[in-house]
C-alpha positions in Angstrom: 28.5 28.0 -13.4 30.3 27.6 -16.5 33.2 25.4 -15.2 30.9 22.9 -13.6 28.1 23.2 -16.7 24.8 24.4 -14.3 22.3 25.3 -15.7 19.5 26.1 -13.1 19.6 26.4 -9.7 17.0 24.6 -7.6 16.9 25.6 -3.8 14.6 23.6 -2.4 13.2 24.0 1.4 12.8 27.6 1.0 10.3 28.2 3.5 12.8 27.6 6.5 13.6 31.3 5.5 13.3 32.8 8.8 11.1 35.9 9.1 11.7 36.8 12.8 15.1 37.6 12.3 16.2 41.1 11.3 16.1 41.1 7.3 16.5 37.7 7.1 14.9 36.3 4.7 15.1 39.7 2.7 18.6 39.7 3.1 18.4 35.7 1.1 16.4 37.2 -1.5 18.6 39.9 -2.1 21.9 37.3 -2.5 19.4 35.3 -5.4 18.8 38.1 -7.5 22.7 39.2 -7.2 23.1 35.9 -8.2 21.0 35.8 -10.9 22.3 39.4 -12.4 25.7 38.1 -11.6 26.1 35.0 -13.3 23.2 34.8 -15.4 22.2 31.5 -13.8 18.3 31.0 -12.9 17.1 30.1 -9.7 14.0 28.6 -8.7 12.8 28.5 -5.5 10.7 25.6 -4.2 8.3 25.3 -0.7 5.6 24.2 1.1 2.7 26.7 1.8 4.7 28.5 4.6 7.0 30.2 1.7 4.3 32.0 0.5 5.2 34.9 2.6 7.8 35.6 0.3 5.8 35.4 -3.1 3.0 37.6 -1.7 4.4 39.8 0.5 5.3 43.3 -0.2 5.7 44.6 -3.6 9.4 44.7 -3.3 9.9 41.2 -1.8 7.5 39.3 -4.1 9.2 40.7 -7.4 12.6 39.4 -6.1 10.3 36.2 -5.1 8.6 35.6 -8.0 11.0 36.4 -10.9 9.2 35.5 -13.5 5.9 34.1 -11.8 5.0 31.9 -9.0 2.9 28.7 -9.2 1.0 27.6 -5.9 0.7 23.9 -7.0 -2.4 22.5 -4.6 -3.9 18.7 -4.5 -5.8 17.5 -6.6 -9.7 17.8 -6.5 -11.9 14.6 -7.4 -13.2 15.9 -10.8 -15.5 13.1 -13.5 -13.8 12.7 -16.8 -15.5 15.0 -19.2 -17.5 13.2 -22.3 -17.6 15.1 -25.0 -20.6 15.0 -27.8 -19.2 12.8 -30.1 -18.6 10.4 -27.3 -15.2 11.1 -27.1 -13.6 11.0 -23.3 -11.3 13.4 -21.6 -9.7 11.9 -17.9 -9.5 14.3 -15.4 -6.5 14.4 -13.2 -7.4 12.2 -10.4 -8.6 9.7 -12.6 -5.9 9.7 -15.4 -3.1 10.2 -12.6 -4.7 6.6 -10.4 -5.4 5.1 -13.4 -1.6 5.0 -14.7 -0.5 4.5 -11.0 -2.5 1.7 -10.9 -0.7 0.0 -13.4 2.2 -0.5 -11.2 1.0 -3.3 -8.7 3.1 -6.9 -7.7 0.2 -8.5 -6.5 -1.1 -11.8 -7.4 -4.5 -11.2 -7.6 -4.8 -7.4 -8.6 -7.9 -6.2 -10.2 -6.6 -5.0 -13.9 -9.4 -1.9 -13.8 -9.1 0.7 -10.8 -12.5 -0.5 -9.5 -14.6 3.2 -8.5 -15.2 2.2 -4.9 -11.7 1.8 -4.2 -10.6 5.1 -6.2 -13.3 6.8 -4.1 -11.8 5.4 -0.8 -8.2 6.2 -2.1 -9.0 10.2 -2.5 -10.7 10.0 0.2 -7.8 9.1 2.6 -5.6 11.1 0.9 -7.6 14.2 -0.2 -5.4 14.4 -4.0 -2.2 15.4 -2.0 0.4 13.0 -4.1 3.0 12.4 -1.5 -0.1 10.6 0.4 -1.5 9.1 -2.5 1.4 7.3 -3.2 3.1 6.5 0.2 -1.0 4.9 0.6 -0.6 3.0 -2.2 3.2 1.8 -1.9 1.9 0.4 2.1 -1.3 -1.0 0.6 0.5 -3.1 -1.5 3.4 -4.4 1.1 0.3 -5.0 3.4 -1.7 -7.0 0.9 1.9 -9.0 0.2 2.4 -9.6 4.4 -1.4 -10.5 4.8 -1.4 -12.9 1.5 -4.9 -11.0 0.1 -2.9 -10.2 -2.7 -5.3 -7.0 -3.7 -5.7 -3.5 -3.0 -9.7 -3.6 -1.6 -11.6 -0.7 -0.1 -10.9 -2.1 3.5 -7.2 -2.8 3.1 -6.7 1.0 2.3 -8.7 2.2 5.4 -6.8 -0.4 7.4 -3.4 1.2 6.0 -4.9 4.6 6.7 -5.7 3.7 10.3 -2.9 1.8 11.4 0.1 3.1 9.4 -0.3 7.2 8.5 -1.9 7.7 11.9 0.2 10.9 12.2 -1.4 12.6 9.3 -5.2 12.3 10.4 -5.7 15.7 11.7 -4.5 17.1 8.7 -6.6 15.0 6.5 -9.5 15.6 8.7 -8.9 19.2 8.1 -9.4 18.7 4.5 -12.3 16.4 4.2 -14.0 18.8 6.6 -13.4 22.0 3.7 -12.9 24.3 6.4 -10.3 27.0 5.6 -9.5 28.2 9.5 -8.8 24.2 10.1 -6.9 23.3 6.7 -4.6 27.1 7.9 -3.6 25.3 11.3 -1.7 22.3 9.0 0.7 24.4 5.8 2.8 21.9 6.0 1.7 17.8 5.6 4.7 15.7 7.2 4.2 11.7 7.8 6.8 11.4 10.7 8.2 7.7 10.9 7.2 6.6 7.3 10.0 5.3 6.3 10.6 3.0 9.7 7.3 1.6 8.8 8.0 1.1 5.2 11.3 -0.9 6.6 9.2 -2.8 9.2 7.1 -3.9 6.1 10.2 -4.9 3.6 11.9 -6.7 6.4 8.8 -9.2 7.5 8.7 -9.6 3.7 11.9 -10.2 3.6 11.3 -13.3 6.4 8.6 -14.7 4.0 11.0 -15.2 1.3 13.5 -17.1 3.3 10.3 -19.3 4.3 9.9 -19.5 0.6 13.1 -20.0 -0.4 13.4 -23.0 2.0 10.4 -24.3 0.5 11.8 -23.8 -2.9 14.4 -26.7 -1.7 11.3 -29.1 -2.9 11.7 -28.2 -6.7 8.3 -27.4 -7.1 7.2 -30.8 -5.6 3.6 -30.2 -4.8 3.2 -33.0 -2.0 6.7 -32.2 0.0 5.2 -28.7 0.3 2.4 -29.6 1.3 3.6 -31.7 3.5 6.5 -28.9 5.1 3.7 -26.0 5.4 1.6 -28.8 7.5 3.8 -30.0 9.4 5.4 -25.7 9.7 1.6 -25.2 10.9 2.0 -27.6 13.3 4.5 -26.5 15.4 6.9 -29.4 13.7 9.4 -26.5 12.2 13.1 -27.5 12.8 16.1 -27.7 10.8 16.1 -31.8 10.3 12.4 -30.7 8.7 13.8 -30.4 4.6 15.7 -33.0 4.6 13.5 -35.4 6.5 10.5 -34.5 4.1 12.8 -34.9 1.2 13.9 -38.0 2.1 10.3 -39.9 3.0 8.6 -38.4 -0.3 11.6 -40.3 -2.3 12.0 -43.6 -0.8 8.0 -44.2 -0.5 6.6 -43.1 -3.8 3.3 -45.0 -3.1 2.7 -43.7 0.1 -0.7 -41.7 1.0 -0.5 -38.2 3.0 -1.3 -39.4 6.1 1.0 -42.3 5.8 3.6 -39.8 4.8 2.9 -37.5 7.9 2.7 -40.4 10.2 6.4 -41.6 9.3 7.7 -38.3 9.0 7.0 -37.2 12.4 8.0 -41.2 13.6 11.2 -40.3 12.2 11.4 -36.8 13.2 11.3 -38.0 17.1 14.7 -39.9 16.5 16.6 -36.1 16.2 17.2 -34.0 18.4 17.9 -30.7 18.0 19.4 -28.8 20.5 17.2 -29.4 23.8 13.6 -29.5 22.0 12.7 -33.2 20.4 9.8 -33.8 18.4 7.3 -35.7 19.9 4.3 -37.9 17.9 0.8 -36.6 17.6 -1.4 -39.0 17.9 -4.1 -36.6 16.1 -1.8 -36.1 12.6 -3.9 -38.3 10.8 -6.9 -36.5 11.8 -5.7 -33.2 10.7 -4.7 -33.8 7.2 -8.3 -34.9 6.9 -9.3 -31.7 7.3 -6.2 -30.2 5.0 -8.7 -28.8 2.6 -10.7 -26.6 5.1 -9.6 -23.3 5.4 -9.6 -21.2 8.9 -11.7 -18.1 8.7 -8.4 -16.4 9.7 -7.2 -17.2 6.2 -10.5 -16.4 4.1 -9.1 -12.8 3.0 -6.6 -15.0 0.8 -9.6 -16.2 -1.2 -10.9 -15.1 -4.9 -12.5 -12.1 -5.0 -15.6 -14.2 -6.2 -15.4 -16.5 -3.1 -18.5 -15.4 -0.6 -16.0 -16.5 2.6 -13.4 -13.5 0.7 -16.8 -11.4 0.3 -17.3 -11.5 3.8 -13.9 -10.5 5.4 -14.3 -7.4 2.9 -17.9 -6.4 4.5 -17.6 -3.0 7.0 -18.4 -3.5 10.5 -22.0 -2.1 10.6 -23.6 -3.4 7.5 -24.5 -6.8 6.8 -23.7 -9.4 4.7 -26.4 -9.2 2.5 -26.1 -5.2 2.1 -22.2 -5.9 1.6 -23.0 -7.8 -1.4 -25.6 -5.8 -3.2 -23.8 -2.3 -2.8 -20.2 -3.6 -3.7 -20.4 -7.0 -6.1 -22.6 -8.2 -8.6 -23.3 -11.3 -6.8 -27.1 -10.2 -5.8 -29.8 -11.6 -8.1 -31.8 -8.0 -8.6 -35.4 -9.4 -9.7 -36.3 -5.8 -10.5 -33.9 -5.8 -13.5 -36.1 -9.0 -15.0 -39.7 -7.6 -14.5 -41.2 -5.6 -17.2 -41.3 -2.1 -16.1 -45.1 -0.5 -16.1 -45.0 3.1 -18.1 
């Protein structure tokens, strides 16, 4: 220990200690405490709940456990900050812990304040265990980024909750439920496949920055990107597309959008790529008539203020109206205004 500087020990995974073989795991402790009287160097032993066996079992194997104390670390619990007399405020864990989390967000149109119906929600899926607490938020956020809401909402979490830490479910069931002969059945909490879905997520995200990057070719020319993401929603992608954009938008300065659109696809017909040509559409000019209406699809990308965003947020079996007076402040309360009879 000296030549190579340690000073501690960490052996982490300690509950794979067998106890069906012979002495086995008491054969284990046995070797840390020689090593501990041996070279002076202290060792602490970290788990999941299934190691407890050795800090509590007999008298014998849990002072060779335990050293000098054990610490069964459990999730958090969902406690209100604590106001004190003088108005002074104390965070509790949960609170203080999300609220410094919270802080850490790359998304557009992220509230600045941990709104409570969202921390509710979060705990709720999660039940205070940090490993879930994060990994929800870290998938929350490369969702909102893939699907363009740009927020962490209430629905977005149960949506990362249903669809991506299916596995864990039964286990968080088991908590919210409070029973102890259920919560016994899981000691261990393991998401299986988190990281493949955390690679799935990077890697689509990934694809959206080359689209991005490839619009980026415009040099922040608002009109030639409006003019590539119409055309892209078109079906009129190809790699003549940049360039043919590029050029119509500098040799006809004057020219209108649907103008632009018209010769750009007139032009586009003249290239073939490969065995696909583009063909004319005799309804472009149409379309970009309608290039300020957004599809219902795409609402969830609106302000949070917008009633069409308002709406997407809304849970299946309430309605509009109740979305709105339980979860905004959009709902004119008359109550508040009338004077209230003693």
């Amino acid at each position: 220990s000296n030549h190579h500087a340690i000073g501690l020990l960490v052996i982490d995974e300690i509950q794979h200690l067998s106890v069906n073989k012979s002495g086995g795991a008491e054969k284990m402790l046995n070797f840390f405490v020689t090593l501990v009287n041996t070279v002076g160097l202290p060792v602490v032993m970290v788990g999941t709940p299934k190691a407890r066996f050795i800090f509590e079992g007999d008298l014998r194997s849990a002072r060779r456990g335990a050293g000098f104390g054990s610490v069964f670390w459990e999730q958090m619990t969902q406690d209100p900050n604590i106001i004190l007399a003088d108005g002074k405020i104390y965070k509790s864990e949960w609170n203080m812990f999300t609220d410094n989390l919270w802080k850490y967000q790359w998304l557009k149109k992220a509230d600045v304040i941990l709104p409570d119906d969202v921390r509710n929600r979060w705990y709720d899926l999660s039940q205070g265990i940090l490993d879930i607490v994060v990994k929800l938020f870290v998938l929350a956020q490369l969702k909102a980024i893939d699907s363009g809401i740009e927020r962490i909402t209430v629905k977005l979490l149960q949506t990362t909750y249903d669809e991506d830490l299916r596995p864990i479910h039964p286990m968080i069931e088991a908590l919210q439920s409070g029973r102890s002969d259920k919560i016994a059945e899981f000691s261990d909490l393991v998401v299986p496949d988190i990281d493949k879905k955390l690679l799935q997520l990077q890697s689509k995200l990934h694809q959206k920055k080359s689209e991005f990057d490839e619009v980026s070719e415009y040099q922040g020319c608002e009109l030639s990107i409006r003019l590539h993401r119409m055309l892209v929603d078109m079906g009129k992608d190809s790699p003549v597309l940049v360039p043919t954009v590029k050029k119509a938008v500098s040799e006809l300065p004057e020219a209108s959008m649907p103008e632009l659109m018209s010769i750009i696809l007139e032009w586009s017909k003249e290239v073939k790529v490969g065995n696909s040509n583009l063909k004319d559409d005799s309804q472009t000019i149409d379309r970009t008539k309608k290039s300020n209406y957004i599809k219902p699809k795409d609402w969830h990308t609106l302000d949070s203020e917008d009633l069409r965003y308002q709406f997407t947020q809304k849970e299946k079996d309430h309605s509009f109206y109740e979305h709105l007076k339980d979860s905004t402040s959009l709902i004119f309360d008359i109550n508040d205004w009338l004077p209230k009879v003693s």
